[in-house]
C-alpha positions, 0 to 999 in steps of 0.5 A: 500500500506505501508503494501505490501512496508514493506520488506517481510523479515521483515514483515514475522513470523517465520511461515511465508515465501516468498508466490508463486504468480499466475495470472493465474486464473486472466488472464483466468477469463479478456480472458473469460470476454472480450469474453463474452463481444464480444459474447454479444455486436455484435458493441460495442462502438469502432469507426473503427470496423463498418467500418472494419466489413463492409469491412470484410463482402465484402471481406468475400464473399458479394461483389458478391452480387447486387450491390456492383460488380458494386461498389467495386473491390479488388486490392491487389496491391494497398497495402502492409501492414495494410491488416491483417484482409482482408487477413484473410476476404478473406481467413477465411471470406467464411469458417466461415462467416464475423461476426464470422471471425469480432468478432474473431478479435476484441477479438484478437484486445483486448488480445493479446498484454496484453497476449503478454507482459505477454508472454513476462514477464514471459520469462524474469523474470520466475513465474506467478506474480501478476504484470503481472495482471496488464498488463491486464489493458492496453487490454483498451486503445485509440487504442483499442477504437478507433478500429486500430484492425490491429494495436492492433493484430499487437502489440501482435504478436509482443510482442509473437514473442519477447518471440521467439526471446529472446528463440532464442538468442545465437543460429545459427546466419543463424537461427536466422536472418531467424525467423526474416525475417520471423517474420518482413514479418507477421508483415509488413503484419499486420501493419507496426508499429507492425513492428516497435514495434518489431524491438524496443523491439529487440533491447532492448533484445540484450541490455541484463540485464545491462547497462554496457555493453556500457562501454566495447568497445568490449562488444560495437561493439558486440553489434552493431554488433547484432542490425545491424543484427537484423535490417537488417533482420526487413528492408528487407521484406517490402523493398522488398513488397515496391519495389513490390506494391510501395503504401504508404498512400498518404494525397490526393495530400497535401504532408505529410500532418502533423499535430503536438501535437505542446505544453505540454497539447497536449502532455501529452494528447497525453501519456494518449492514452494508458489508455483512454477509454470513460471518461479519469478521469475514466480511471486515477483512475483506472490505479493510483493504478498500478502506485503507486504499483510500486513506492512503490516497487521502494522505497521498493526495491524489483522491478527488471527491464531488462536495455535494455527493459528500453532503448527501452521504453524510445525510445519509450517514445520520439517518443510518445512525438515528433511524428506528430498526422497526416501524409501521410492521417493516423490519431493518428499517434502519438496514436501508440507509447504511448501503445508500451512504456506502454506495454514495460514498465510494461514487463520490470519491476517485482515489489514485487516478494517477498512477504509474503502470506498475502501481495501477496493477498493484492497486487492481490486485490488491482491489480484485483479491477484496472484491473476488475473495467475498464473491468467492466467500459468498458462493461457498456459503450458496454452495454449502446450503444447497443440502439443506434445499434439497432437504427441504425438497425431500420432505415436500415430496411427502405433501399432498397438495391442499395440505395446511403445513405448520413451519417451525425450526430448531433454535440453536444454542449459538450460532458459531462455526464455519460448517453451517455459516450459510445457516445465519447471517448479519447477528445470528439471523437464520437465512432458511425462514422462508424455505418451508414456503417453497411448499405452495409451489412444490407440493400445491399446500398452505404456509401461514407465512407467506408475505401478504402484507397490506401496504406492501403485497397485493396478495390477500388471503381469503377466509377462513384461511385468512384465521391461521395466516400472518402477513409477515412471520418469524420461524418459531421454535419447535419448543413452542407447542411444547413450553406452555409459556412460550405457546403464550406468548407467540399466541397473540401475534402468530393466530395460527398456533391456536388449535394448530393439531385442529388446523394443519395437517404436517409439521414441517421442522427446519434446521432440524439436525442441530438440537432446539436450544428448548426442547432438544429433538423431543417432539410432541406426542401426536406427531408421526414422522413421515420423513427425515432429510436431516436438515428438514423433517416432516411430521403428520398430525394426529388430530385426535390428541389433546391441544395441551402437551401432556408433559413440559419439557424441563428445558421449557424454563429457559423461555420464560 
């Protein structure tokens, strides 16, 4: 890193001058790895994609099929924002089928918004430098694996369409303000945080170059001006499809429901989302070097930086810090703003532009092996969890269809070790939640699960399946239809634990090689196991059995 900080012109010979970078070959070769790794992993280790492909294959055409036209509907006005993907279900979903229309968007999910903040680089600075390689680091982050795929396409059309607005400004006003209600009308469809980012990344594009435009009070009210403009433009379309739906996401009847990362550990846990992926330590060590590359240019000199982008990072910067986790039934709220001020930032900053040959290969080194080594980190995890979807396909096979199956797991004591590191992601959040969903394609059977929200899906369910259905779920553990105190107090925001011997048909355990930190392996009395996977064991339901468990686990005093 000391030789690449040394002054080019110094470092340079007589025969030696300032080397021309490219990233392009870099760039192609992630976009082509990370389709392959789509190709070759058809439910990676990515925690809503199950449920948002079950979701896709529904609106692509199969809730025609027995049972579901008795189960689900679609209502388009029970939303406005967040529908995307299920536009494009509806729309694309027939013609080209819901897993290819699935994987084409959880690819997208994964490059765009790197390729947009490069987009956005190179209209800013011109060149294919070696920094923007580094951009391509951040395709893996909590978002990304947490599976917000609305949100991540979101992002990267927001970053493309900034390269439109930037191409667009000085031109006709009337234009201008059009390309914007049009482009904030696509975003507030997608997601209205992509929204959001937009509008942030605008503004710090009408800040300009330098800072020193506030000092003039002319140069001010111009640029007031501009932003009110360029504001008013973002707000109008979903003010109006507001005024047209009025469906927000609700916290169930619980107000806001706010939950806040109230102290600095929460917090700064909170700014690493948009570097985390399975095991965070890995993920340090490989974003570090990206992080001293800059250092060094800033101590070298040779870093330029876009003063408006700058503001709106540190905007975005702020929001990450003071944010609620949870609001109004949506969670990791507060995931969404680290990503957006980490994209933002690597696109406003051009480090090391001029370097001699010797130093621009060393810097596309140590840049390739960052970037590469956490694609590679990311795909052995994808590699590793491929056992635990054919668990679950396995145990599916035994599901007539219109069955009710109940998804449950084991709670692990500790999540630690590299041998299931796909399992878990970010801080201990488990990646297979959704997995028992891939029931309603495969084996034509209920999941209370699936994603339904109002405000946020078109999908609803119908009564009186409607009575064991949540619109968002967590996958509980198996301990509660054992330990009366937990059974109490999931009881209220999960209905479909009442009377569940009466309501389903299988209970459907995942993770279930690893003992639940409550009950072990024990299982009710009235279960009958019809097949064990490993990973996934599927148990029928004899209906005829008391709904209290005859006898309490001693285990079942931890949870209370």
């Amino acid at each position: 890193m000391e030789r690449i900080a040394a002054p080019a012109v110094a470092a340079a010979g007589p025969e030696e001058s300032i080397a021309r970078q490219d990233s392009t070959v870099a760039i192609a070769a992630f976009v082509g790895l990370t389709a392959a790794l789509v190709l070759l992993f058809p439910f990676p280790p990515v925690l809503d994609y199950a449920n948002h492909y079950a979701r896709i294959w529904l609106l692509s055409g199969g809730i025609g099929e027995q049972p579901f036209p008795e189960i689900y509907a679609v209502d388009w006005n029970r939303t406005f924002t967040n529908v995307g993907i299920d536009v494009l279900a509806t729309w694309l979903g027939p013609l080209i089928g819901a897993d290819r229309l699935a994987r084409a968007l959880l690819f997208l999910a994964i490059v765009l918004p790197p390729l947009g903040a490069i987009g956005l680089h190179r209209a800013l600075f011109g060149g294919r430098h070696h920094w923007q390689t580094a951009m391509l680091s951040l395709g893996w982050c909590a978002t990304m694996i947490g599976g917000f795929i609305n949100f991540q396409i979101g992002l990267g059309m927001a970053l493309f369409f900034a390269c439109v607005d930037l191409r667009l400004q000085g031109r006709n006003p009337a234009l201008v303000f059009a390309w914007r209600l049009a482009a904030a009308l696509l975003l507030t469809v997608m997601h209205l945080f992509a929204l959001g980012f937009y509008m942030a990344i605008v503004c710090g594009l009408e800040f300009s170059w330098r800072i020193d435009i506030v000092r003039s009070k002319a140069g001010l009210m111009r640029l007031a001006g501009r932003l009110a403009l360029a504001l008013g433009a973002c707000v109008l379309p979903p003010l109006a499809l507001y005024l047209h739906t009025a469906a927000l996401p609700n916290a169930g009847g619980n107000g806001l429901g706010l939950a806040w990362n109230d102290g600095i550990v929460l917090i700064v846990l909170n700014l690493l989302s948009a570097i985390t992926t399975y095991v965070p330590v890995v993920d340090v060590v490989l974003v570090l070097p990206l992080i001293l590359i800059c250092t060094r240019a800033a101590r070298a000199g040779d870093i330029r930086m876009h003063a408006g982008l700058a503001v709106a990072a540190c905007g975005l910067l702020l929001l990450s810090c003071v944010s609620p986790r949870h609001m109004l039934g949506t969670g990791w709220i507060s995931w969404r703003f680290p990503i957006m001020t980490a994209l933002v930032a690597m696109a406003m900053v051009c480090p090391f532009a001029n370097l001699t040959r010797r130093q621009a290969l060393l810097l596309a080194l140590i840049i390739n092996l960052a970037v590469f080594g956490r694609t590679g980190w990311v795909g052995w995890n994808w590699w590793l969890a491929q056992k635990d979807v054919a668990a679950i396909e396995t145990v599916l096979k035994k599901v007539p269809a219109g069955a009710a199956v109940l998804p449950l797991g084991h709670e692990p004591e500790t999540v630690s070790g590299l041998a299931h590191s796909n399992r878990h992601f970010a801080w201990g959040l488990d990646t297979f939640r959704h997995l028992p969903t891939l029931a309603l394609p495969f084996s034509h059977a209920f999941v209370p699960t699936l994603f339904t929200a109002k405000g946020k899906q078109p999908l609803s369910v119908l009564s009186p399946w409607s009575e064991i259905a949540v619109p968002e779920g967590n996958l509980l553990s198996i301990g509660v239809l054992s330990c009366p105190t937990m059974m109490q107090e999931y009881r209220n925001f999960t209905p479909y634990l009442s009377n569940w011997r009466g309501r389903f048909d299988f209970v459907l355990v995942a993770n279930a090689d690893i003992p639940d930190r409550y009950v072990g392996t024990s299982m009710p009395a009235g279960l009958t196991l019809v097949e064990d996977a490993g990973f996934a064991k599927l148990y029928a339901i004899d209906k005829t059995m008391p709904a209290e468990p005859l006898s309490i686990p001693t285990g079942c005093a931890r949870a209370s």
